[in-house]
Each structure stands twice: as C-alpha cells, then as structure tokens.
N, C-alpha and C positions, 0 to 999 in steps of 0.2 A: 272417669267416664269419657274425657275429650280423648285421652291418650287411645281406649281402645276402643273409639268410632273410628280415630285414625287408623288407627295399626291392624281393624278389621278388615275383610274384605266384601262387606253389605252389597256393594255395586251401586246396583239402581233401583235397589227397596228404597220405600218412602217413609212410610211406615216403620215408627221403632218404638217397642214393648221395653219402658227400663222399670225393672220392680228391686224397690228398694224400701228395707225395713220405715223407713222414714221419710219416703217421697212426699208422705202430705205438709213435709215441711222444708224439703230437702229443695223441690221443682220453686216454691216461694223466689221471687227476683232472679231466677235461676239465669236467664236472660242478660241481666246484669251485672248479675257476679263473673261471668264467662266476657262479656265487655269490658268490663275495669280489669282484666286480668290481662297482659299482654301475649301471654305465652300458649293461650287457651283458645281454643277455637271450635264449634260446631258447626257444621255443614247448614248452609240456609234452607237447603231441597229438602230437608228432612222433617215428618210432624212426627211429635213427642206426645206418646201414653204413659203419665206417669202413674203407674201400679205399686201396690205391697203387697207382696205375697201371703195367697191364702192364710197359713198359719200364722202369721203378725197383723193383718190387720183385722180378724176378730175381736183385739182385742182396743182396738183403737175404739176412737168414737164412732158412733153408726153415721156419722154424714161420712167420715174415711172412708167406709165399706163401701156405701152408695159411688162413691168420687173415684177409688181406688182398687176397687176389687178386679182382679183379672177376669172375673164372669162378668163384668160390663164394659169392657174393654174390646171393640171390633177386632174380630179377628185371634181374642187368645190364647180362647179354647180353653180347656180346661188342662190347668197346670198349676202347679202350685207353688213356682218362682222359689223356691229354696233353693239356694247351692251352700252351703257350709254342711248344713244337716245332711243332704246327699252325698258328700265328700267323704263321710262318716266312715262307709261302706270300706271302701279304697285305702283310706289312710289308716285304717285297724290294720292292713297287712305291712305296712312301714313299720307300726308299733311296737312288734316284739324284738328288734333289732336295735330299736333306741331302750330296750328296759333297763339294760346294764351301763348306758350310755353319760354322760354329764349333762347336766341342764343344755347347755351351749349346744352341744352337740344335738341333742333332742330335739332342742327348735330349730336349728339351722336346718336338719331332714324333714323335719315337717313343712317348714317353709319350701323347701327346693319342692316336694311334690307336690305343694298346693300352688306354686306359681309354676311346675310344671302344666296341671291342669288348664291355668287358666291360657297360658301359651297356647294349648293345641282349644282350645275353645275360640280364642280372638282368631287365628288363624281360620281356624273353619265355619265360622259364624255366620257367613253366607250360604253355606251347604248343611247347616241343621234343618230340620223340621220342625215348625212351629210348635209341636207339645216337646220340644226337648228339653233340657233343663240348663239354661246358660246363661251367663251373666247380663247379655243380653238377646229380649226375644225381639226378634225380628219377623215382620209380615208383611209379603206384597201388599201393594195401593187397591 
C-alpha cells in the first residue's frame, strides 16, 4: 500500500478510500507498523477510510459493516471495491493460450497481466472516477 501511494500520482487529494478484504483488522496499529518499519512511509496530508468491500464485509460481523462498509464512507458512492473478481472478465481471454501450457508458464502469464493491470491503475489513479474500480479509491477533500 506505501509502495503504490508513492508510485501513484493522487496530487493533492486528501482523502483516500483503501478497501481491503480485512481492513477491520488490517488499519489496527496501522500507524505503527508503517513507523517501526524503516523503509515505509505514508504521506502525513493524507486522511485514511479504511473500507471492505461490499461483497466481504457481509459477511463479517455487523459492527464491520457499520465501521466498514463503503455506503458510510464520505464520499464512496456506491461501489463494490472488488478488483480480483473484476479481473475475472479480462484474464479469461489470457486463458485459452495458457491450456496447453505448463504450470510455470501459466502462472508466470497470469501474473504479467494481472500486474500489468495493476501498473496502468497506480499510474492513473489520479485520473479515475470515483465509482471506478481500483486498488485504490481516491476522493477530493
């Protein structure tokens, strides 16, 4: 998450939407862990919504939902913070090229396209629209 705040280009959003299957446990000493760590860094100007997306926190406990849900989150809009399950779409058309292929080979293609994705997502992660679907949602102050 530090690596692609850096390697984003957010600007001068203040506000940042991170939705992750496990934030209600994940954001915990979050603060902390990013200090004892030398290498790691998050930006001071920045306030943190920590979400899980729609379809994972249903089934979490209902104080998650209340704490966590992107419908009480200023600003989220209605979105449903999946990106793997969305990927789905895209990465079926890799698939019939890897059927003949070796284990190795199969994950190595999957790998390159899914961290192709995620490259042109950090890159233009200032220029999505808030109902978009990216690793992280970002929304002016």
């Amino acid at each position: 998450m530090c690596t692609a705040l850096k390697a984003s280009n957010i600007g001068n959003l203040t506000n940042i939407i991170l939705l992750y299957d496990v934030n209600c446990q994940y954001h915990v000493h979050f603060k902390r862990r990013i200090a004892n760590a030398p290498t790691l860094e998050v930006p001071d100007d920045k306030v943190f919504y920590w979400g899980i997306g729609e379809f994972h926190v249903t089934a979490h406990i209902p104080q998650c939902y209340v704490r966590h849900s992107p419908q009480f989150i200023p600003g989220a809009g209605h979105i449903d913070g999946e990106i793997l399950e969305t990927l789905w779409s895209t990465l079926n058309e890799c698939f019939p090229g890897t059927q003949s292929s070796t284990l190795a080979n199969r994950s190595e293609t999957i790998d390159v396209q899914v961290q192709e994705s995620n490259s042109q997502k950090a890159l233009n992660i200032g220029k999505q629209s808030i109902e978009s679907r990216i690793i992280l949602n970002v929304t002016k102050a």
